[in-house]
TIGU-908184 format. One record per residue (C-alpha): residue number from 1; x, y negated, z. Coordinates in pm, 1 decimal. Last residue first. Layout:
<dotis>
+--------+----------+----------+----------+
: marmar :       c1 :       c2 :       c3 :
+--------+----------+----------+----------+
:    NUM :        X :        Y :        Z :
...
+--------+----------+----------+----------+
</dotis>
This chain:
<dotis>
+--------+----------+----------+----------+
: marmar :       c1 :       c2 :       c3 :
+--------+----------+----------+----------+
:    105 :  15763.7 : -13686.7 :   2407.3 :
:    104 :  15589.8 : -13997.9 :   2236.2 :
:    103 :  15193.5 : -14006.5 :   2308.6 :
:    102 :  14917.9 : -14042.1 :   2069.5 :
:    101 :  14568.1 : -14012.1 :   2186.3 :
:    100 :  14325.7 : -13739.1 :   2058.1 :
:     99 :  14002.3 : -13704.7 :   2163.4 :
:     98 :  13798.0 : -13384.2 :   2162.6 :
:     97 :  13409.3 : -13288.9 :   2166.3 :
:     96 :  13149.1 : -13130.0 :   2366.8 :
:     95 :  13398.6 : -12859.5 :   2591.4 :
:     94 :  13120.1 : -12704.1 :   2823.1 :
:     93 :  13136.3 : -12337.4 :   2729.5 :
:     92 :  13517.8 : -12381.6 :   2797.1 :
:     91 :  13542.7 : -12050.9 :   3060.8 :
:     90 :  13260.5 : -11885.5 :   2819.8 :
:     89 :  13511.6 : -11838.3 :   2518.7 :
:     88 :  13310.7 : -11907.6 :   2220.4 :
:     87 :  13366.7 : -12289.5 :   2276.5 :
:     86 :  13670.7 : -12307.7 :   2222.5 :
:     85 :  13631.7 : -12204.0 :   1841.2 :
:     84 :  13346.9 : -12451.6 :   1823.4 :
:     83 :  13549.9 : -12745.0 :   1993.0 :
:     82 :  13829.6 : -12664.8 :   1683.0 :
:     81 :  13585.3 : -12647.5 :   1414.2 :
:     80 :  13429.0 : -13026.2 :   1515.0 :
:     79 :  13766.5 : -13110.8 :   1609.2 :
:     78 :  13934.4 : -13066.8 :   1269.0 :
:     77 :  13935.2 : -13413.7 :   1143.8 :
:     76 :  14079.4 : -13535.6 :   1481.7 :
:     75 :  14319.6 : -13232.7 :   1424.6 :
:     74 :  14425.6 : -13386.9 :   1086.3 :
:     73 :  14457.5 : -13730.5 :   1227.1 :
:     72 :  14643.7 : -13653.5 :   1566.8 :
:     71 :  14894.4 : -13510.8 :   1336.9 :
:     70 :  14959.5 : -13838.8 :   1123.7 :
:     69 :  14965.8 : -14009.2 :   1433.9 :
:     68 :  15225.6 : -13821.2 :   1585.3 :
:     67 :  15338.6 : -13694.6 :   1939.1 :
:     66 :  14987.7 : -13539.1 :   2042.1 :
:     65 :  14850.8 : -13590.0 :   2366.6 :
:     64 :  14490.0 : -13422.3 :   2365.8 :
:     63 :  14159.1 : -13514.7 :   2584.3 :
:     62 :  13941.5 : -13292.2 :   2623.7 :
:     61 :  13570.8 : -13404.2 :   2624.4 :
:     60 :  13328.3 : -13242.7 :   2865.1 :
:     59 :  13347.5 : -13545.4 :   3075.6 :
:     58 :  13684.3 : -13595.2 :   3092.1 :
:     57 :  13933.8 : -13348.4 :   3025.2 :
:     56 :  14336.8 : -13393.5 :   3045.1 :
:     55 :  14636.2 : -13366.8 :   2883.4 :
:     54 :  14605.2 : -13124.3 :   2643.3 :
:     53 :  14916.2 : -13054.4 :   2412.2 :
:     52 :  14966.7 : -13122.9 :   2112.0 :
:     51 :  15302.7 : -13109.5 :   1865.8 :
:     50 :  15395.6 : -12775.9 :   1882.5 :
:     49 :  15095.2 : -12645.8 :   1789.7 :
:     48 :  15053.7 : -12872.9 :   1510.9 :
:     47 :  15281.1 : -12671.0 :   1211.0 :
:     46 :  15135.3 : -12324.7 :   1356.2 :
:     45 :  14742.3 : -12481.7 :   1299.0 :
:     44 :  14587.3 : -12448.0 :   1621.4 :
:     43 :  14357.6 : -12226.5 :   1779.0 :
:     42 :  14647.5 : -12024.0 :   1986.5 :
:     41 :  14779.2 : -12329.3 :   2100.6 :
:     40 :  14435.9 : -12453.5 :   2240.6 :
:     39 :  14371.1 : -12165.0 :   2412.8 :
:     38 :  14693.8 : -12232.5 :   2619.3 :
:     37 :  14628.5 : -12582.1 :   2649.9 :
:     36 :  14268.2 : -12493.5 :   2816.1 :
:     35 :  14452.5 : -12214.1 :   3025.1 :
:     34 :  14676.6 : -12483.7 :   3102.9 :
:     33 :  14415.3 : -12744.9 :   3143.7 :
:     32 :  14238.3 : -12501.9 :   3423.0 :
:     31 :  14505.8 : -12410.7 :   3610.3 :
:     30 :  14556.9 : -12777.3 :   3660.5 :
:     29 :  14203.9 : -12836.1 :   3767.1 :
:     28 :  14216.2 : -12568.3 :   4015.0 :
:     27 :  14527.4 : -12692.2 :   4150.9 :
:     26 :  14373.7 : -13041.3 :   4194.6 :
:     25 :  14070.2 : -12891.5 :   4309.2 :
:     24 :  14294.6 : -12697.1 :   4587.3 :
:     23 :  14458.8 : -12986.0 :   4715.8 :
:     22 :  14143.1 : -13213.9 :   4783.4 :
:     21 :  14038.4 : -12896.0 :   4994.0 :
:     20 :  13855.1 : -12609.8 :   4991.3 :
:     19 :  14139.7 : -12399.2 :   4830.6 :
:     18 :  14400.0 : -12480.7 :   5037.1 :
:     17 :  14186.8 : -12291.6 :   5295.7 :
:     16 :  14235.0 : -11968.8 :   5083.4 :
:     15 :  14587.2 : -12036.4 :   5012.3 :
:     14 :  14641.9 : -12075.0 :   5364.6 :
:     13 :  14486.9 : -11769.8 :   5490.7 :
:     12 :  14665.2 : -11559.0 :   5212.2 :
:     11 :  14995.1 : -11693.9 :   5266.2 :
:     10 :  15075.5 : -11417.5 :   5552.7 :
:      9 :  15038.7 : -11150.8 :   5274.1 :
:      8 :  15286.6 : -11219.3 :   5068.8 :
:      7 :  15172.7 : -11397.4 :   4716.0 :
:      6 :  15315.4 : -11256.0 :   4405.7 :
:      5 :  15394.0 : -11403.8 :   4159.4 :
:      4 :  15791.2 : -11453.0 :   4201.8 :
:      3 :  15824.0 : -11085.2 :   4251.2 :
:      2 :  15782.6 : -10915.8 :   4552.9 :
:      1 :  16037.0 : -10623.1 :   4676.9 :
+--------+----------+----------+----------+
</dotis>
């Protein structure tokens, strides 16, 4: 029996062509920002995990929602530490620098 990740063997073609198209960067981004967001969590501060998330990157700068102001301030203040700490795993070698933009949840 297969469990809910794994892929059956007939999807194999089309997950390989899905991968050369406008489909497949989008999923490749995605699974990108959520191994981004997932580093991210484990960088943070407990009390601001829970509170950012990344929302996107844009030229080499990763853009974070965060749900206060007062929270987007102390990891704006942090960033310089935080990018470096990214930055030593080689899959975010090109994160230069974060913005943070308030968002309600």
């Amino acid at each position: 029996m297969q469990t809910i990740h794994e892929k059956p063997d007939d999807l194999h073609p089309v997950m390989d062509s899905l991968g050369h198209s406008s489909l497949g960067k989008i999923i490749r981004k995605a699974k990108y920002l959520l191994a981004l967001d997932h580093a991210l969590q484990t960088i943070l501060p407990p009390e601001f995990a829970n509170h950012c998330r990344v929302v996107n990157i844009n030229q080499a700068i990763v853009i974070l929602g965060i749900d206060s102001a007062a929270i987007a301030t102390r990891i704006q203040m942090m960033s310089e530490d935080i990018v470096q700490r990214l930055r030593k795993n080689k899959e975010f070698k090109m994160v230069l620098g974060i913005q943070c933009k308030v968002q309600a949840r």
